[in-house]
C-alpha positions in Angstrom: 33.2 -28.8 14.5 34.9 -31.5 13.1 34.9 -35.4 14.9 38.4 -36.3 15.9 39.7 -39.2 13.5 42.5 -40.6 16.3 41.4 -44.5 16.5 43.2 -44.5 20.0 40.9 -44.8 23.5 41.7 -41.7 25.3 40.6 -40.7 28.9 39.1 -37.4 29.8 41.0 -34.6 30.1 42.2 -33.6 33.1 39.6 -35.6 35.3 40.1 -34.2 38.7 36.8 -36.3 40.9 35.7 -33.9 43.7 33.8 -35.4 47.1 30.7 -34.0 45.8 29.5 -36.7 44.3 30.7 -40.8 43.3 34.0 -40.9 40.9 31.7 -42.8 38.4 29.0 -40.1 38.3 32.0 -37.4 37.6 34.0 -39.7 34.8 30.3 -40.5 33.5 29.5 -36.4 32.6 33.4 -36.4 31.1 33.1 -39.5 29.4 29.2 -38.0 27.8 30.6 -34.8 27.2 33.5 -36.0 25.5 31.2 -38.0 23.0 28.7 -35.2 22.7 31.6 -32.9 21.7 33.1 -35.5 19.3 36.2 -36.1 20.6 35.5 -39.7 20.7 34.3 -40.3 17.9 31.6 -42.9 16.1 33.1 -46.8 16.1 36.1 -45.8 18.6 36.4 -48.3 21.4 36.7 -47.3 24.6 39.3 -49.2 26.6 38.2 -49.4 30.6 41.9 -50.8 31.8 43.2 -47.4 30.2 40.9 -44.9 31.1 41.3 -45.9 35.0 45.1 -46.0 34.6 45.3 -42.7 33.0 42.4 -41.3 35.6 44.1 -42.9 38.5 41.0 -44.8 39.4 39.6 -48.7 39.6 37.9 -50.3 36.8 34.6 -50.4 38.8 33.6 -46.6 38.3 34.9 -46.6 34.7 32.6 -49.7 34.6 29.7 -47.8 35.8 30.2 -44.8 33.7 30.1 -47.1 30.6 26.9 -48.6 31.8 25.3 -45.0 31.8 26.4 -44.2 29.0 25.3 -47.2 27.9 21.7 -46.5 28.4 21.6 -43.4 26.9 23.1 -45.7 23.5 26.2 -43.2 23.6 27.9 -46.6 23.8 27.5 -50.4 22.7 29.4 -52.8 25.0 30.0 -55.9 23.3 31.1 -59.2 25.4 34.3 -60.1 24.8 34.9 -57.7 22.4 34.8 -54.2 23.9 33.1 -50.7 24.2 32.2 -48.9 21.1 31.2 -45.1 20.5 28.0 -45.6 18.7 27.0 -43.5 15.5 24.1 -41.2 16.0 20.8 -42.8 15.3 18.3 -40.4 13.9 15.0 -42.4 14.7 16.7 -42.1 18.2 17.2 -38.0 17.9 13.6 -37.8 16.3 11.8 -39.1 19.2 13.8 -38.1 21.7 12.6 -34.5 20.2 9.2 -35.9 20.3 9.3 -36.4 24.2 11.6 -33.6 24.8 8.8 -30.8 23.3 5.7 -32.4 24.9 7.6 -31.8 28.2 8.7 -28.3 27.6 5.8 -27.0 26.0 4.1 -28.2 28.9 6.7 -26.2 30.9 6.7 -23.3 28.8 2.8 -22.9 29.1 2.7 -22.9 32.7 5.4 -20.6 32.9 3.5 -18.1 31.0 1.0 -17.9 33.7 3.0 -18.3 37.1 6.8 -17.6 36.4 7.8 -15.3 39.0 9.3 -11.7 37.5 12.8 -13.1 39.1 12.9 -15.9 36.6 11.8 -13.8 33.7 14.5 -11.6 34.7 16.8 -14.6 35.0 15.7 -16.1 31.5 16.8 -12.2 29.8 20.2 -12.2 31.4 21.2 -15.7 30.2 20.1 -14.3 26.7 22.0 -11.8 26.9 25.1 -13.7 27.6 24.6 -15.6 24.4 24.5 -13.0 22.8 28.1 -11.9 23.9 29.7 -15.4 23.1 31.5 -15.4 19.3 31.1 -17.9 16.8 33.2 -21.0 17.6 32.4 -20.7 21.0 30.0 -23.9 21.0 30.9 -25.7 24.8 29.7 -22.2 26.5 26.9 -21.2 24.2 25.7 -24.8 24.7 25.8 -24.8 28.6 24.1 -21.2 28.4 22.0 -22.9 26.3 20.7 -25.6 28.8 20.7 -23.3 31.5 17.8 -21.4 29.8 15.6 -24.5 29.5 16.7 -25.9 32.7 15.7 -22.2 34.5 12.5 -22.8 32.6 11.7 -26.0 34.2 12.9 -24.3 37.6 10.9 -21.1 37.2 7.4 -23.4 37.7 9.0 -26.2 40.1 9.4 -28.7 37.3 12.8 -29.8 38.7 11.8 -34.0 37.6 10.6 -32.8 33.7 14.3 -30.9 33.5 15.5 -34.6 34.8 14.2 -36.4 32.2 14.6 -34.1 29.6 18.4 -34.1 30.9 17.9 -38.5 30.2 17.0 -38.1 26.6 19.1 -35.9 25.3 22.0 -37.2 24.8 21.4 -38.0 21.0 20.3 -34.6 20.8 22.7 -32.9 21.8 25.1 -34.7 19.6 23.3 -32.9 17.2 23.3 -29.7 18.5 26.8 -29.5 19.0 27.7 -30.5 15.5 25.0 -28.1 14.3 26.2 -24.7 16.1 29.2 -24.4 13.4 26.6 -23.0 10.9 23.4 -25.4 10.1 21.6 -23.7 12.9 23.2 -20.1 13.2 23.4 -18.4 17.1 21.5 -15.4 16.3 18.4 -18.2 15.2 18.9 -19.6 18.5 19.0 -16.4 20.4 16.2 -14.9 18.6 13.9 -18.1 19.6 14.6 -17.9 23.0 13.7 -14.5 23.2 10.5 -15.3 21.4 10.1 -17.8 24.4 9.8 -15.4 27.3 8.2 -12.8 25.4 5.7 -15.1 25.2 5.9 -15.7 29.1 6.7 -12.4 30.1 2.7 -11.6 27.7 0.9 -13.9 29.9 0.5 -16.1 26.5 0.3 -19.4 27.1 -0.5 -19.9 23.4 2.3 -17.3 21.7 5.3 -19.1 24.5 3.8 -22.6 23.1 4.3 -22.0 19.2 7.7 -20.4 20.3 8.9 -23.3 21.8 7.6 -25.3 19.5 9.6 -24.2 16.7 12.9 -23.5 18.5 12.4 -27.6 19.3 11.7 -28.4 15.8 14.5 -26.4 14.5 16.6 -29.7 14.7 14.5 -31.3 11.8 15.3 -29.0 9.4 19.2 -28.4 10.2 19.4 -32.6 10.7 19.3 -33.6 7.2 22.3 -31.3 6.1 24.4 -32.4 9.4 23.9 -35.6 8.1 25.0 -35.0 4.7 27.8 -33.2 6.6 28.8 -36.0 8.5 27.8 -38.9 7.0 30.3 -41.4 9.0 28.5 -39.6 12.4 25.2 -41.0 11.6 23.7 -44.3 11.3 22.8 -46.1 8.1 19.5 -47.2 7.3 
């Protein structure tokens, strides 16, 4: 994956708001998507008069979107000056991971004593559609890809952990997605899930535990090569 060098503030593609839920909640996942993906890249501003002409929309749910986004430092809003795309931080990424695998190890080890079969069986079928999915195909493997951790939350009612794992990630994922192209092959990431429910599906709170734990830290060791990678992506110290 390479980050999209255009200087220009684009709007989302195709943004088409259902009833479902508020036009600022819809052009907010675009918008974060869109940045997680790259195709607004580090320093770009994002213009909020544009975005709502080109979405059809008011400036008040663009305005709310940035605000998000701003939260989750995907973007810097500067008075007077404009919205920015910010770089990735990697003190942000590194404890985000921190939180992010004292939550799921958590999950993972209550899992391995209560998950019903049916989620087991659930957590195996989205395996084996990543294993299907070709190199290159990052957007699917990635929503596959949250879908087994999100399952995992499900499978022992931890519906709130999955919510705030979803509200830290952002940085993380940014990573993730520029780390599928080859730092971190698929077959790693397929191999560690399966390591994961073995674990759960053994009754081994301990063996699901260390499984999770290195498919978590796997981001430390493919970070400093993304960043040497991307160096114009990344923060400097």
């Amino acid at each position: 994956m390479r980050a999209n060098r255009s200087t220009k503030s684009e709007s989302p593609k195709a943004f088409r708001p259902t009833e479902s839920t508020s036009i600022g909640s819809q052009l907010y996942h675009q918008l974060r998507n869109a940045i997680i993906r790259g195709e607004f890249h580090p320093g770009q501003a994002l213009s909020e008069s544009e975005i709502a002409r080109k979405c059809s929309i008011s400036r008040q749910p663009v305005r709310e979107a940035f605000i998000k986004l701003a939260e989750e430092r995907l973007v810097n809003i500067l008075p007077q000056r404009g919205t920015f795309v910010v770089k990735i931080s990697v003190s942000d990424v590194l404890d985000a991971r921190f939180v992010r695998e004292a939550i799921e190890v958590a999950v993972v080890q209550e899992a391995a004593t209560s998950a019903p079969l049916s989620a087991i069986k659930g957590l195996r079928s989205l395996i084996d559609q990543q294993k299907l999915l070709e190199h290159g195909h990052n957007v699917e493997f990635m929503a596959l890809d949250d879908e087994f951790h999100r399952t995992l939350a499900l499978s022992v009612d931890r519906a709130h952990a999955w919510r705030v794992n979803e509200s830290i990630k952002a940085q993380i994922d940014r990573i993730r997605y520029l780390s599928l192209d080859d730092a971190t092959p698929l077959t790693l990431i397929v191999e560690q899930h399966s390591r994961i429910v073995d674990g759960i599906e053994a009754g081994d709170p301990t063996a699901a535990a260390a499984a999770m734990r290195s498919h978590l830290r796997e981001i430390i060791v493919s970070l400093p090569n993304i960043a040497a990678r991307f160096p114009d992506v990344f923060e400097t110290s």
